[in-house]
C-alpha positions as CSV (number, residue, x, y, z in Angstrom):
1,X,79.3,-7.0,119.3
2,X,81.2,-7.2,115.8
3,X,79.6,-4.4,114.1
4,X,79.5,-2.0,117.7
5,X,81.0,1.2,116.1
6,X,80.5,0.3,112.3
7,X,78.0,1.3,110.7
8,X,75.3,-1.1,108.9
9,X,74.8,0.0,105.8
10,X,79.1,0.3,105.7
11,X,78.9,-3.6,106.3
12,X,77.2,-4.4,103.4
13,X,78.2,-1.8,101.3
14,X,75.1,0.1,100.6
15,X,73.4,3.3,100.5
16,X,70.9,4.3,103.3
17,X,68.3,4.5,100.8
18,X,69.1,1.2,99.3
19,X,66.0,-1.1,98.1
20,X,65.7,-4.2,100.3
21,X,66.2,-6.4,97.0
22,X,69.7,-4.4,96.8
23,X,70.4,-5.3,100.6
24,X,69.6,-9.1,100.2
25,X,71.8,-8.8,96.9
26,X,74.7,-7.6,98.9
27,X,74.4,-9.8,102.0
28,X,74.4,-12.8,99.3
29,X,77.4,-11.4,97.6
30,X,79.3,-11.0,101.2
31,X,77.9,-14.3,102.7
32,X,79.0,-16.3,99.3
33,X,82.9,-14.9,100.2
34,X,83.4,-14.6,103.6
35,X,81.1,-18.5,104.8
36,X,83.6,-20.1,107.4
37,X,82.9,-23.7,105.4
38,X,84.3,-22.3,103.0
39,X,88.0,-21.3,104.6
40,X,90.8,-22.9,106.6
41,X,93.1,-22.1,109.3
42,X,93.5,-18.5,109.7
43,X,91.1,-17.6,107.3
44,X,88.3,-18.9,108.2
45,X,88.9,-17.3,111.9
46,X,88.6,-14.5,110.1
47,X,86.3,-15.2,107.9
48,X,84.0,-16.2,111.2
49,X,84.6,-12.6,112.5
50,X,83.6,-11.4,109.1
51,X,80.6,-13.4,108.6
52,X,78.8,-13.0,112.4
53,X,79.3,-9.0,111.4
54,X,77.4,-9.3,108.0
55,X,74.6,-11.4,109.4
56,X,73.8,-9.2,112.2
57,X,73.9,-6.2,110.0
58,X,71.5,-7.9,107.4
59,X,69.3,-9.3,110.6
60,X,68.6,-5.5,111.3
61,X,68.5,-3.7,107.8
62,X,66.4,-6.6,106.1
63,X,63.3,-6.0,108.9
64,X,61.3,-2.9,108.5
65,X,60.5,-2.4,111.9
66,X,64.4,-2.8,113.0
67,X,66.0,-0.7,110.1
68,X,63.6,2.3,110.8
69,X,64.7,2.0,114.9
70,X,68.5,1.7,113.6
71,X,68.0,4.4,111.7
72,X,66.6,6.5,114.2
73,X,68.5,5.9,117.3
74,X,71.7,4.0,115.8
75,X,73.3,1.2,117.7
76,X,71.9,2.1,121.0
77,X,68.0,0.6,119.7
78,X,69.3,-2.9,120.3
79,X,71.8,-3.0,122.9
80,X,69.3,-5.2,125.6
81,X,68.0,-7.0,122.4
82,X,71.2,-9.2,122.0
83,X,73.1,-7.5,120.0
84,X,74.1,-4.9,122.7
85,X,76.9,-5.1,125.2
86,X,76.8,-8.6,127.3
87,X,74.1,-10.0,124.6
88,X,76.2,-11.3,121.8
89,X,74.9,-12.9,118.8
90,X,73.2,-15.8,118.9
91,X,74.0,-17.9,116.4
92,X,70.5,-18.7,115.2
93,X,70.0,-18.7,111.2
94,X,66.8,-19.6,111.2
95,X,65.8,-16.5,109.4
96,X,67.9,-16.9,106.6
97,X,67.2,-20.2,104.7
98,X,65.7,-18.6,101.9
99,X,69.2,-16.8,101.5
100,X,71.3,-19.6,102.1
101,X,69.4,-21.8,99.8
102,X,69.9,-19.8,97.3
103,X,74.2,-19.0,97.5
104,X,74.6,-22.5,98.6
105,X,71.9,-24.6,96.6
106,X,69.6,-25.6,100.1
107,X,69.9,-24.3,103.6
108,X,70.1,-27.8,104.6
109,X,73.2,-28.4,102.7
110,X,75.1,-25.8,104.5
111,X,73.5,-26.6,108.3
112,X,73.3,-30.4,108.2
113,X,72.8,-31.4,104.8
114,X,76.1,-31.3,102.4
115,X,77.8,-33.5,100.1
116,X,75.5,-36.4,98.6
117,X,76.4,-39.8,99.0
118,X,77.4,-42.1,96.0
119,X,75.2,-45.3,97.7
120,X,71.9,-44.4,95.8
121,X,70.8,-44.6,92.2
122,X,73.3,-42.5,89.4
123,X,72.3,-42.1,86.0
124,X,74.7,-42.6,83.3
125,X,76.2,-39.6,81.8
126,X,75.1,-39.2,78.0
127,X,77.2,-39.2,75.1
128,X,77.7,-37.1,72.2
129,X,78.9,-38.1,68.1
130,X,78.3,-37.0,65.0
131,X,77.1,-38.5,61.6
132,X,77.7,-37.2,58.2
133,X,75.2,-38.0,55.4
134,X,74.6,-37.4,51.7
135,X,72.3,-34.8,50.7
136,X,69.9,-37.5,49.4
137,X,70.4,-40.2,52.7
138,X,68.8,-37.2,54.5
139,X,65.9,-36.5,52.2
140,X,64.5,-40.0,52.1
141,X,65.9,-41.3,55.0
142,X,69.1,-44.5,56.0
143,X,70.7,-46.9,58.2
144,X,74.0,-45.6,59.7
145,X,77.1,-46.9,62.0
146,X,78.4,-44.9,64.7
147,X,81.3,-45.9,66.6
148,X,81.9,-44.9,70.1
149,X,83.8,-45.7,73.8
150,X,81.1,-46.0,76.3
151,X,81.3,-47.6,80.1
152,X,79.3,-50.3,80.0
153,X,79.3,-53.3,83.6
154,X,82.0,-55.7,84.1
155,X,81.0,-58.7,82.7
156,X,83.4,-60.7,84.7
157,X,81.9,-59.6,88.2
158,X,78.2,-58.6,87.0
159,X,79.2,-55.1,87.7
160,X,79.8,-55.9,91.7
161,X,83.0,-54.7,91.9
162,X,84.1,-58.2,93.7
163,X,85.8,-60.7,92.4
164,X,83.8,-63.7,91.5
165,X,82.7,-66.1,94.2
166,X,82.7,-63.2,96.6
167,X,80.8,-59.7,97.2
168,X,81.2,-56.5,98.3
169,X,80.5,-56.0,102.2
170,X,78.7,-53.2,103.9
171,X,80.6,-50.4,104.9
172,X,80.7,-50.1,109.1
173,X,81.8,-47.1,109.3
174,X,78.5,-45.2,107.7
175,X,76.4,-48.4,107.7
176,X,75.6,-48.3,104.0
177,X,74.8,-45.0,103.8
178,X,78.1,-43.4,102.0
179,X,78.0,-40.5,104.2
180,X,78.9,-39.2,107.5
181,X,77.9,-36.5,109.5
182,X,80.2,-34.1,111.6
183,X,79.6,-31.4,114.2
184,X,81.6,-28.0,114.5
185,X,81.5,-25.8,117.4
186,X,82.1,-22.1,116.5
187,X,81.2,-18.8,117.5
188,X,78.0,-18.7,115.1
189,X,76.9,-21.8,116.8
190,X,77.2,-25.7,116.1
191,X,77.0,-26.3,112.6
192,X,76.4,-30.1,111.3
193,X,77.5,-30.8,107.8
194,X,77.2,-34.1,106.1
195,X,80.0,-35.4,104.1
196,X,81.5,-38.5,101.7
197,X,82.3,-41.5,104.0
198,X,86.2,-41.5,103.9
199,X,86.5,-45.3,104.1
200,X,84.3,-46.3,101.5
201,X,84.3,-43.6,98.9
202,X,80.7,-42.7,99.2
203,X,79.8,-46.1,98.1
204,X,78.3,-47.5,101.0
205,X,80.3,-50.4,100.2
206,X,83.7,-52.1,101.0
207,X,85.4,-55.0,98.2
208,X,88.1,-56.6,99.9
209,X,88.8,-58.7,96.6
210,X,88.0,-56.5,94.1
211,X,87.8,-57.9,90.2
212,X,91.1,-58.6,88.6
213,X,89.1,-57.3,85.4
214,X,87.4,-54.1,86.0
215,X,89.9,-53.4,89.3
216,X,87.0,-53.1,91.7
217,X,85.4,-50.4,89.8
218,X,82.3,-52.3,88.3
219,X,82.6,-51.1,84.7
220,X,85.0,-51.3,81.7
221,X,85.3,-48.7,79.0
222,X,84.7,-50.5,75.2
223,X,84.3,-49.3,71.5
224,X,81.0,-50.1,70.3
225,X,79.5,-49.5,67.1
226,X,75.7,-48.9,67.4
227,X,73.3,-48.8,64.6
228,X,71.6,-45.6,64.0
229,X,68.0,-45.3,61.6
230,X,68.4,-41.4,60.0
231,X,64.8,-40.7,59.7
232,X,63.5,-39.2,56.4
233,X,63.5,-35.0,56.4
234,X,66.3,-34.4,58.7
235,X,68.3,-31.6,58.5
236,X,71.8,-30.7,58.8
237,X,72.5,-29.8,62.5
238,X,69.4,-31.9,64.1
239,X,70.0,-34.0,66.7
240,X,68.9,-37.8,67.0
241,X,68.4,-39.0,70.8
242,X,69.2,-42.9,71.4
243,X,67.9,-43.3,74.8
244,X,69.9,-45.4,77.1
245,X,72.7,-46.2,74.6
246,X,75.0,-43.9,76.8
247,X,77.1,-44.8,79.5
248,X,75.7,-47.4,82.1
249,X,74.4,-45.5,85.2
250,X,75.6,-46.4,89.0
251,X,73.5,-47.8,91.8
252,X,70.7,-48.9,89.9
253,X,70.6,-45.6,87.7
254,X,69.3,-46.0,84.7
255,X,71.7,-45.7,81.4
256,X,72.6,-42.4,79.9
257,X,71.9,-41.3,76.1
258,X,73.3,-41.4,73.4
259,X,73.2,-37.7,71.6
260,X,74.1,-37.7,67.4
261,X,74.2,-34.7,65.6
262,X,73.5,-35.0,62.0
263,X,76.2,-33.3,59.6
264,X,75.0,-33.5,55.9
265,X,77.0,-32.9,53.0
266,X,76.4,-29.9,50.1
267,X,74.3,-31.3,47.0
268,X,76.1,-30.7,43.4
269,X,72.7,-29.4,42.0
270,X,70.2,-28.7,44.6
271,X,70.4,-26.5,48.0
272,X,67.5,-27.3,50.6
273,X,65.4,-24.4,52.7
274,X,63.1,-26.0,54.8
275,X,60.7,-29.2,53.1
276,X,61.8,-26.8,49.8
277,X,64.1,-28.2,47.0
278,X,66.0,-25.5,45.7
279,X,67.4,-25.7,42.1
280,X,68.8,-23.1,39.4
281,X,69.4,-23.6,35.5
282,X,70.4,-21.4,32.7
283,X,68.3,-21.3,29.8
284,X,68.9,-19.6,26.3
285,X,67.6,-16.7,24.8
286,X,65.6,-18.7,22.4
287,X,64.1,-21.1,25.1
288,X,63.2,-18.4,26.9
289,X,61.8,-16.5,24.3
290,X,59.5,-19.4,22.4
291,X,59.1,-21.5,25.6
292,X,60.7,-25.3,25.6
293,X,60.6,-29.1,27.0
294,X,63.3,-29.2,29.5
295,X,64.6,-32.0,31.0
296,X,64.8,-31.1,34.8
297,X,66.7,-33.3,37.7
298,X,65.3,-33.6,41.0
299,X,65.9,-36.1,43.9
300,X,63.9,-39.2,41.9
301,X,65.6,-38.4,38.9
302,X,64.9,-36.3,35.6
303,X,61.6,-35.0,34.8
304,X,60.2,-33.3,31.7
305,X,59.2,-29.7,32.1
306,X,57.4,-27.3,30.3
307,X,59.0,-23.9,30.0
308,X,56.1,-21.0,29.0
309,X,56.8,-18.7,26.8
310,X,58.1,-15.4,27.0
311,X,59.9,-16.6,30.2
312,X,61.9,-13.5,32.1
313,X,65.2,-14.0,33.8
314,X,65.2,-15.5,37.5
315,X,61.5,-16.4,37.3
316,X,60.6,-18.7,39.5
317,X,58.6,-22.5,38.8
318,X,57.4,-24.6,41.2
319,X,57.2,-28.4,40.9
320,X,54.7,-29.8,43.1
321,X,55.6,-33.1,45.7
322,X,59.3,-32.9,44.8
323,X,60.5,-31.4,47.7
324,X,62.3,-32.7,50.9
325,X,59.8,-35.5,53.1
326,X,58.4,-33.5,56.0
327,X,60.3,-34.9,58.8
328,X,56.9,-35.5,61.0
329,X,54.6,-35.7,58.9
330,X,53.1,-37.2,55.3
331,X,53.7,-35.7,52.5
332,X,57.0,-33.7,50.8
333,X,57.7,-30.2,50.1
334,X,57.8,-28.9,46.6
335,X,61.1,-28.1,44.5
336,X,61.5,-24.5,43.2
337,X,63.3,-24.0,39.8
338,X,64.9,-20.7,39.1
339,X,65.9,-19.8,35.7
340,X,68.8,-17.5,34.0
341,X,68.2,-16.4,30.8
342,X,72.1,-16.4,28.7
343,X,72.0,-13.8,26.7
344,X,74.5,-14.8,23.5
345,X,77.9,-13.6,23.0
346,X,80.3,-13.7,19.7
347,X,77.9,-13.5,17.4
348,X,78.1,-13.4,13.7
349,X,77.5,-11.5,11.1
350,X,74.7,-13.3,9.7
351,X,73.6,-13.6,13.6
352,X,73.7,-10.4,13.8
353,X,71.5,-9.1,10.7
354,X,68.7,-12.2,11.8
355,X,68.4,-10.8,15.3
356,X,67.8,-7.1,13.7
357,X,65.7,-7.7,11.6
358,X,63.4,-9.6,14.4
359,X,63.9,-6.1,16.2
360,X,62.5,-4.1,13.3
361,X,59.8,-7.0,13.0
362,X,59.1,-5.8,16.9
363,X,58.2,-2.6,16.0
364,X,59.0,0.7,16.6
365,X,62.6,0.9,19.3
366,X,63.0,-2.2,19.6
367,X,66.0,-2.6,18.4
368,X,67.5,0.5,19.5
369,X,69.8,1.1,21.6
370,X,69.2,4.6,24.4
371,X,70.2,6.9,22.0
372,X,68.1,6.2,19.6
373,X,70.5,5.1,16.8
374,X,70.3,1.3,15.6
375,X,72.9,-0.9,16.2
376,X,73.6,-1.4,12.9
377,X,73.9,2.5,11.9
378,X,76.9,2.4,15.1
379,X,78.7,-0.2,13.4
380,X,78.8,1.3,10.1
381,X,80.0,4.8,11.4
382,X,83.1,3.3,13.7
């Protein structure tokens, strides 16, 4: 017995108290590094030697009924159940599919399942690019180019492989399948693993004349430039799908996509937040003051506005159906104008005497400064 004089809980590196979620975390860990498939030569002896000792300690500490026995009388609770002298382990895993499906991606692959073929139906891998539009190309929508290298079928063999006139021939050595399988006697047992046919590739297939064009491979690598509808709304960062315009798939597989991620450019005048239009303008103290017609851009051109009187610095107007297209939907946002009121430098003297008399006109402090002394009265005593 592997584990005779060594204690369980030592094997996997636990405590006697552990959880059995911390045990089955810890035989995963141990089984991951030391599988024998997964050495050569003198490791994997080693690793087989390794590996028996974990399984039979996980065997016992992952039952209830067998960890409280262990625990009570050590050892000596199982040695006329196999594991004892003259038993030996047995070599039977059937216990622990849900284990090894889950370190090795299916019990089956590990104990007669394996490496998949390349005979059946491959999808085409997707592709990515990028597009860069104008501020206003994404707002209301454009045609764009996009050019690209994608694997597309020989035309000169039909994607075959063989040059034309002949075919490709099925492989005898796996029968058309592209795999093999292979038995291996060890100590655990006899495992069966299934592997890549080494003659044909995985293929299934065999081209004695392959195509002077594509060399035998089926598929040629060429610049395209595909056409590409930006719909109205996007925004920057979005991602347009083009299904099937990827890279042609194997087998019969259907095509991969074609991924393009949509880069748009910084607006002079506006910035966008959501559907919203955002725009900001500076406005003069008069303006402000007595209210104005302003001419106002937005994306279908300029537009008379209204400015109320007695408007404050970085208040907010809203213009209605000017906005950004809702990308899935009718209708547009709005656009949002915020306004700066420029207060007037360098004035004169005559500037000056206007804008205090308005403040005495105002009333009472108006035109006073904290302290209570006019502006005027300051001037005169510097």
């Amino acid at each position: 017995m592997a584990a005779k004089y060594r204690n369980y809980y030592e094997v996997l590196g636990v405590d006697r108290k552990a959880s059995q979620d911390e045990i089955k975390r810890a035989f995963r860990k141990l089984a991951r590094k030391y599988h024998p498939d997964l050495k050569a030569g003198n490791e994997k002896t080693a690793a087989e030697e390794k590996f028996k000792e974990i399984n039979e300690a996980y065997e016992i500490l992952s039952d209830s009924d067998k960890r409280s026995k262990y625990d009570q009388f050590g050892h000596a609770a199982f040695d006329s159940s196999g594991f004892g002298s003259g038993g030996g382990f047995t070599g039977d895993f059937s216990g622990f599919g849900d284990i090894f499906g889950d370190i090795f991606g299916g019990f089956g692959d590990i104990f007669g399942g394996g490496a998949r073929s390349k005979a059946g139906p491959r999808r085409g891998e997707s592709l990515k690019a990028s597009i860069t539009v104008t501020f206003t190309e994404a707002a209301f929508g454009c045609t764009k180019e996009v050019s690209l290298y994608r694997v597309e079928e020989c035309e000169a063999c039909g994607g075959s492989g063989a040059m034309k006139g002949t075919s490709a021939e099925t492989c005898d050595n796996c029968n058309g399948r592209g795999s093999v399988n292979s038995q291996q006697r060890t100590p655990l047992g006899i495992f069966s693993t299934t592997s890549a046919c080494p003659k044909c590739g995985g293929t299934g297939k065999i081209i004695k004349q392959p195509c002077q064009t594509c060399k035998g491979s089926g598929n040629l690598r060429k610049q395209r430039k595909i056409s590409v509808n930006i719909p109205a709304g996007i925004d920057n960062g979005q991602t347009i799908s083009l299904r099937g315009q990827g890279n042609i798939g194997k087998g019969g597989g259907g095509n991969g996509d074609l991924l393009i991620v949509v880069t748009i450019k910084p607006h002079p005048l506006f910035k966008r937040d959501g559907a919203s239009v955002l725009y900001s303008m500076t406005i003069n103290f008069v303006q402000a003051t007595l209210g104005a017609e302003l001419e106002v851009p937005t994306l279908d051109g300029n537009i008379k506005y209204t400015l109320p009187e007695g408007t404050q610095t970085d208040s907010v107007f809203r213009i209605k159906g000017k906005g950004i297209p809702y990308l899935r939907g009718a209708g547009r946002g709005d656009q949002f104008i915020t306004v700066s009121v420029e207060i007037p430098k360098n004035l004169t003297d005559r500037q000056k005497e206007l804008l205090a008399e308005f403040g005495k006109a105002m009333g009472s402090g108006y035109g006073e400064s904290k302290t209570g002394v006019s502006d005027k009265k300051k001037r005169r005593n510097r």
